[in-house]
Backbone bond lengths (Angstrom), bond angles and torsions (degrees), N, CA, C in turn:
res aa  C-N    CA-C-N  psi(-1)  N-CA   C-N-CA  omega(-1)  CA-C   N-CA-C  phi
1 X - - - 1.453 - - 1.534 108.88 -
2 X 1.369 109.95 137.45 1.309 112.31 -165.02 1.911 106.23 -86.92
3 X 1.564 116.35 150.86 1.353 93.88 -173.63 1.401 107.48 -97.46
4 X 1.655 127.04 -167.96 1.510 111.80 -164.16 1.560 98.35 -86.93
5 X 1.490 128.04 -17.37 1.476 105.85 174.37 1.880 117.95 -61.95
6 X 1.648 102.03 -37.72 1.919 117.76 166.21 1.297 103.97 -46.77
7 X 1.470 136.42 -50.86 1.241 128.89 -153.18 1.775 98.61 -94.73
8 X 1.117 127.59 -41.91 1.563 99.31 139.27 1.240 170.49 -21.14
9 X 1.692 97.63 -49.18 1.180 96.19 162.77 1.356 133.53 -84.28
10 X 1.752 104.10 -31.12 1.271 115.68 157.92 1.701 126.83 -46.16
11 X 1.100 104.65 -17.11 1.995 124.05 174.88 1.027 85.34 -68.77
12 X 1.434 115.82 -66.01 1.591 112.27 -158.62 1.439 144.45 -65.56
13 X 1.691 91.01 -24.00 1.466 128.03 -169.37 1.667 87.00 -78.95
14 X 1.415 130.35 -43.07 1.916 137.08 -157.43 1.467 84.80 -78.93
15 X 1.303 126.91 -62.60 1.108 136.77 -158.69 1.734 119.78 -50.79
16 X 1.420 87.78 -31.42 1.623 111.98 168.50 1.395 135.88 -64.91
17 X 1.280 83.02 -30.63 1.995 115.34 179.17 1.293 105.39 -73.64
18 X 1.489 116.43 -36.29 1.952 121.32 -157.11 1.399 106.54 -56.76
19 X 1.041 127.89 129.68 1.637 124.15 143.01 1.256 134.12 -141.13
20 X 1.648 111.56 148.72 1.236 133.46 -163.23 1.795 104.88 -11.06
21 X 1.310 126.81 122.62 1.590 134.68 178.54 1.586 120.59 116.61
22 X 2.155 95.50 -25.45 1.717 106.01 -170.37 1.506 91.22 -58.21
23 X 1.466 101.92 -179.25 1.341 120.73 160.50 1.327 121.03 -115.39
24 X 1.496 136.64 161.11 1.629 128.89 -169.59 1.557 91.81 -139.37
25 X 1.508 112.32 166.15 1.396 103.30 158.49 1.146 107.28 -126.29
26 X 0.999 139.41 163.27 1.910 154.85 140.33 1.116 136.16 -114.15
27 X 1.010 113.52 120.49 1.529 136.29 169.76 1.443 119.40 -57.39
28 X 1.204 102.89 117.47 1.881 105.75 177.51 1.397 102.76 -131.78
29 X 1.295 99.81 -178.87 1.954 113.00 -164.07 0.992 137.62 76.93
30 X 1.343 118.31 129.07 1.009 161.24 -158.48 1.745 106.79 -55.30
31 X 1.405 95.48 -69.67 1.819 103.30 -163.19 1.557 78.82 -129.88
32 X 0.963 130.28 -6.89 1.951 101.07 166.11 1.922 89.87 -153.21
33 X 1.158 103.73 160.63 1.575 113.82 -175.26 1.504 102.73 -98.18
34 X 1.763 91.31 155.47 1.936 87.43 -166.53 2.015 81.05 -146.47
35 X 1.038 77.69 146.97 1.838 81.67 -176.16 1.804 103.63 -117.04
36 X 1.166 90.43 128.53 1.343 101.00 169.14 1.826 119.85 -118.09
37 X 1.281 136.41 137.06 1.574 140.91 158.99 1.460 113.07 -56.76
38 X 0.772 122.11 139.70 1.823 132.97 149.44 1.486 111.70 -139.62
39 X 1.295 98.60 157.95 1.677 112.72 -176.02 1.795 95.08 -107.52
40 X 0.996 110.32 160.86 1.695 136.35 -179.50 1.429 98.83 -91.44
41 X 1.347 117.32 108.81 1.851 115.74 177.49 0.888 86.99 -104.91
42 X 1.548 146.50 -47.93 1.492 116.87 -176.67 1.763 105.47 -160.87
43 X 1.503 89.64 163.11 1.680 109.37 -176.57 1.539 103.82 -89.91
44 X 1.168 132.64 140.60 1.254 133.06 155.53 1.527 101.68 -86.28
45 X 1.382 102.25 160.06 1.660 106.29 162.92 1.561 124.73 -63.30
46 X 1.278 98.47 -22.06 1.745 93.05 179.70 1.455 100.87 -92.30
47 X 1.135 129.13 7.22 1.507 110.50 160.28 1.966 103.69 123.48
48 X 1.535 115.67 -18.14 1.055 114.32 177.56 1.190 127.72 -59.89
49 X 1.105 130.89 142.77 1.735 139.02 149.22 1.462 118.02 -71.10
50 X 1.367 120.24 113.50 1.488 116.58 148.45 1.205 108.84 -100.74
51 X 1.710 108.39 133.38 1.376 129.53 -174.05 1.735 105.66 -86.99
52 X 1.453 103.13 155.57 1.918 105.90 162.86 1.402 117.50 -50.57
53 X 1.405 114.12 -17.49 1.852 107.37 -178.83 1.341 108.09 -110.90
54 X 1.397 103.47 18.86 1.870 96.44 166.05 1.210 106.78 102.70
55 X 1.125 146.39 -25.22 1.569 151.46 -166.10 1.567 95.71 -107.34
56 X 1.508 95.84 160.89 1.119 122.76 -127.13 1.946 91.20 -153.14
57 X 1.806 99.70 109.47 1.518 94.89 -176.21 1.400 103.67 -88.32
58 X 1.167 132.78 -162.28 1.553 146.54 146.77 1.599 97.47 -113.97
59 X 1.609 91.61 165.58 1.567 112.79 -153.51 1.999 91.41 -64.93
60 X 1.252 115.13 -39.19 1.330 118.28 174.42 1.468 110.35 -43.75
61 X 1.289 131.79 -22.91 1.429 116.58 -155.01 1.734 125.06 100.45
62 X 1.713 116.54 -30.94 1.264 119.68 165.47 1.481 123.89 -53.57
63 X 1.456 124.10 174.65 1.066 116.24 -171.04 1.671 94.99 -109.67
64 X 0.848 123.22 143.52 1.411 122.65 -171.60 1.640 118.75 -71.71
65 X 1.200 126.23 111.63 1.663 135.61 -175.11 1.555 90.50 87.30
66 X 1.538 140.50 42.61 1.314 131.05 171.83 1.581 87.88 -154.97
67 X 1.236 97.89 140.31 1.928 111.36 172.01 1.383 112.89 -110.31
68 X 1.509 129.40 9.52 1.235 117.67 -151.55 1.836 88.67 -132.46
69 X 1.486 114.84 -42.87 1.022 114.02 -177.75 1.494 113.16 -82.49
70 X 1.817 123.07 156.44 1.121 103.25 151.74 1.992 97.87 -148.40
71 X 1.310 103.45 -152.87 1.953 97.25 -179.67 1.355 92.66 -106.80
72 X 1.474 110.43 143.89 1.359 107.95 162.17 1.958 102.30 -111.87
73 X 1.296 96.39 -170.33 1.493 110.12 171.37 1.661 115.82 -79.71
74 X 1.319 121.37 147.20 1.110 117.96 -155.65 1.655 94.90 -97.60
75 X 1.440 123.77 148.16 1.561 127.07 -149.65 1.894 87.84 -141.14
76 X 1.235 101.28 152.31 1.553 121.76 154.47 1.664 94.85 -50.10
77 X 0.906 118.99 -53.65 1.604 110.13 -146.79 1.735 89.73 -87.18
78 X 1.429 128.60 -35.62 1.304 98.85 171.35 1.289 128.29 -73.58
79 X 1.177 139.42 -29.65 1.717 153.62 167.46 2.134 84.24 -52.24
80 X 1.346 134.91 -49.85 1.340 110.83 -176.40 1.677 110.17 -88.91
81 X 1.037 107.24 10.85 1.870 100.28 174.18 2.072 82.53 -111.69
82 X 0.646 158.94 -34.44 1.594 156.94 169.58 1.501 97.14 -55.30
83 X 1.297 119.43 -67.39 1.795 120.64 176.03 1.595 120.98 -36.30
84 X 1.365 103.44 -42.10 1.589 127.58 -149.39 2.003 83.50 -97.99
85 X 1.060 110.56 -56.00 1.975 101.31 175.15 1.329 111.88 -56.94
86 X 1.708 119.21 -49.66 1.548 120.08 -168.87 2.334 102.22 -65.93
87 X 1.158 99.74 -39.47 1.588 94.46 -173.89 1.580 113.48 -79.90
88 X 1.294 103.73 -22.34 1.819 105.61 166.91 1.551 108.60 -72.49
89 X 1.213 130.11 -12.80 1.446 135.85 -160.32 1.558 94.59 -106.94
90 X 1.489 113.64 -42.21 2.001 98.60 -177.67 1.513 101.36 -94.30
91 X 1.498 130.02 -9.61 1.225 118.89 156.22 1.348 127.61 -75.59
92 X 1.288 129.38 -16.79 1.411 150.16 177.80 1.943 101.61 -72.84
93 X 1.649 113.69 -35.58 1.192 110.79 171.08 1.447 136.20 -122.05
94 X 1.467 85.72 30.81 1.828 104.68 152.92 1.289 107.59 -47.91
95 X 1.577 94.40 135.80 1.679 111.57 158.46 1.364 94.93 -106.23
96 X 1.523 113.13 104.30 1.226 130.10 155.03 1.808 131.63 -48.60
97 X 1.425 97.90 -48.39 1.388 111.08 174.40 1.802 126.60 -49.73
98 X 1.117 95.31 -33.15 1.865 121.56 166.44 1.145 119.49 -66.70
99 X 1.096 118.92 -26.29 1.431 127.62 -171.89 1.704 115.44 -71.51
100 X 1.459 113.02 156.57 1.874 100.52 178.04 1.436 105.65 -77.22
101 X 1.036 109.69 -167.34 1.799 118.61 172.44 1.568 85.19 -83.35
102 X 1.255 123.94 -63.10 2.045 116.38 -168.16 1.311 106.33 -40.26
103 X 1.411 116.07 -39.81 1.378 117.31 -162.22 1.699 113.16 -73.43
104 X 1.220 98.36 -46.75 1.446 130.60 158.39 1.783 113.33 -34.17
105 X 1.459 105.81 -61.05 1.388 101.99 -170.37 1.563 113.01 -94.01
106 X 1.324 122.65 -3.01 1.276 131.34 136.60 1.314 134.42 -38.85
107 X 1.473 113.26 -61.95 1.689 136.75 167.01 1.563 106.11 -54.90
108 X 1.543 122.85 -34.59 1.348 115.95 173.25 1.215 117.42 -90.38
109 X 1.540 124.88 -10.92 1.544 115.09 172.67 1.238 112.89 -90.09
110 X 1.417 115.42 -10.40 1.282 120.96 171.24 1.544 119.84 -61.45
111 X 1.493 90.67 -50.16 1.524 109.32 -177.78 1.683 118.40 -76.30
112 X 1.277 105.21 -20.32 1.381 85.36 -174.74 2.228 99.30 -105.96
113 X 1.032 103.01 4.72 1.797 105.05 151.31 1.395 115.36 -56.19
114 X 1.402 115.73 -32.50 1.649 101.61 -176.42 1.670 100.49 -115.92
């Protein structure tokens, strides 16, 4: 197990690699974590990242004017916890009532398989 000064530098060492087009992820929230993608639009000379949503890393990996956040590397498993929030969110705002009875008794055989 790597210790937290190792897992630093290794931040720093990935962070070094990025260029303008990669993608990063970040972690936000409060009381539960929500992952979002960004792409790298550009390098500053001193080593910064500006992200597609406006923010702006330091060469460390932090998010700049934030101590808590920083970018990590983008994973299979985050693109399926991002998949798994966005499809609970347009299933959460089904209008059910619209729906046919087929459509209807589809959505319940679905549901009651698991």
């Amino acid at each position: 197990m790597l210790s937290i000064r190792e897992k630093e530098q290794k931040q720093r060492e990935w962070v070094k690699t990025l260029e303008v087009g990669d993608e990063v992820a970040i972690e936000t929230g409060t009381y539960s974590s929500h992952w979002s993608i960004y792409k790298v639009v550009k390098i500053t000379p001193t080593g910064r990242l500006n992200l597609s949503n406006g923010w702006v890393a330091n060469p460390d990996g932090t998010l700049r004017g934030d101590t808590f956040n920083k970018i990590y590397e983008v994973t299979d498993e985050i693109r399926r916890l991002i998949w798994r929030r966005n499809t609970i969110y347009k299933l959460s705002k089904a209008d059910f009532k619209s729906l046919t009875d087929t459509a209807l008794k589809k959505m319940l055989n679905a549901y009651e398989e698991f």
